[in-house]
C-alpha positions, -999 to +999 in steps of 0.1 A: +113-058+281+080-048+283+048-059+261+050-026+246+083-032+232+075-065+216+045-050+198+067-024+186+093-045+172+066-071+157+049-041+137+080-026+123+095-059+113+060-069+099+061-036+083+099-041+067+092-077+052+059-063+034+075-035+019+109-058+011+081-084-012+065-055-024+095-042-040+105-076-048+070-076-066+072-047-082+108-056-098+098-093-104+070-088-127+068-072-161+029-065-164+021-030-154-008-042-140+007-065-118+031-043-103+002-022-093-009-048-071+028-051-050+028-012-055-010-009-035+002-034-010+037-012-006+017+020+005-015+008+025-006-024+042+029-014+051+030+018+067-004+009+084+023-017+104+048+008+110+020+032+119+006+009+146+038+006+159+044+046+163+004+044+184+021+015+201+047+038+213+034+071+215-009+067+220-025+096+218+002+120+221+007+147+189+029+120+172+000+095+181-024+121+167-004+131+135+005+095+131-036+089+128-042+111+102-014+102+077-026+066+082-064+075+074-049+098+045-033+067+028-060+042+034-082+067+016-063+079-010-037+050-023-063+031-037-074+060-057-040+068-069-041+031-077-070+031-099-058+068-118-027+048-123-043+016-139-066+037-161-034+058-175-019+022-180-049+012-201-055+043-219-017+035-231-021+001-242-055-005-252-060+035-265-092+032-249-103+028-206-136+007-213-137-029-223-132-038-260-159-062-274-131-095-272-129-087-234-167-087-226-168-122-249-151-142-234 
């Protein structure tokens, strides 16, 4: 087996076991808010593994290539979706996305 290989299977099972607690995370807890957290973790962290394993394998070839730019697309935009989500949450509760006056208190 080559080095190559190793680093492959490393990212991919990284890769599976974050996604497996972040669905365990997302299930587990009952605050919105919370799961948001598991949820943020689910789409940046994990396919950035299983991402480094496809440049592992491939380089700089067209699935190399296409591989770089879905990557850089999630980085960039799940934690935007992330904060949309969290303010829709808020605006549900709380009626309101600033802070009420009992938060900035205390």
């Amino acid at each position: 087996m080559k080095t190559s290989d190793i680093l492959v299977d490393l990212f991919l099972a990284l890769g599976v076991a974050v996604q497996l607690i972040s669905c365990v995370g997302v299930v587990a807890f009952p605050d919105v808010f919370d799961r948001l957290h598991y949820a943020g973790t689910a789409t940046t962290v994990s396919p950035l593994l299983i991402g480094a394993a496809v440049l592992t394998r491939y380089t700089t070839s067209t699935g190399g290539i296409s591989t770089i730019v879905v990557m850089a697309l999630l980085v960039v935009l799940g934690p935007a979706l992330a904060i949309a989500t969290a303010r829709a949450a808020r605006r549900i509760d709380f009626g309101q996305v600033e802070a009420t006056d009992a938060e900035r208190s205390g």
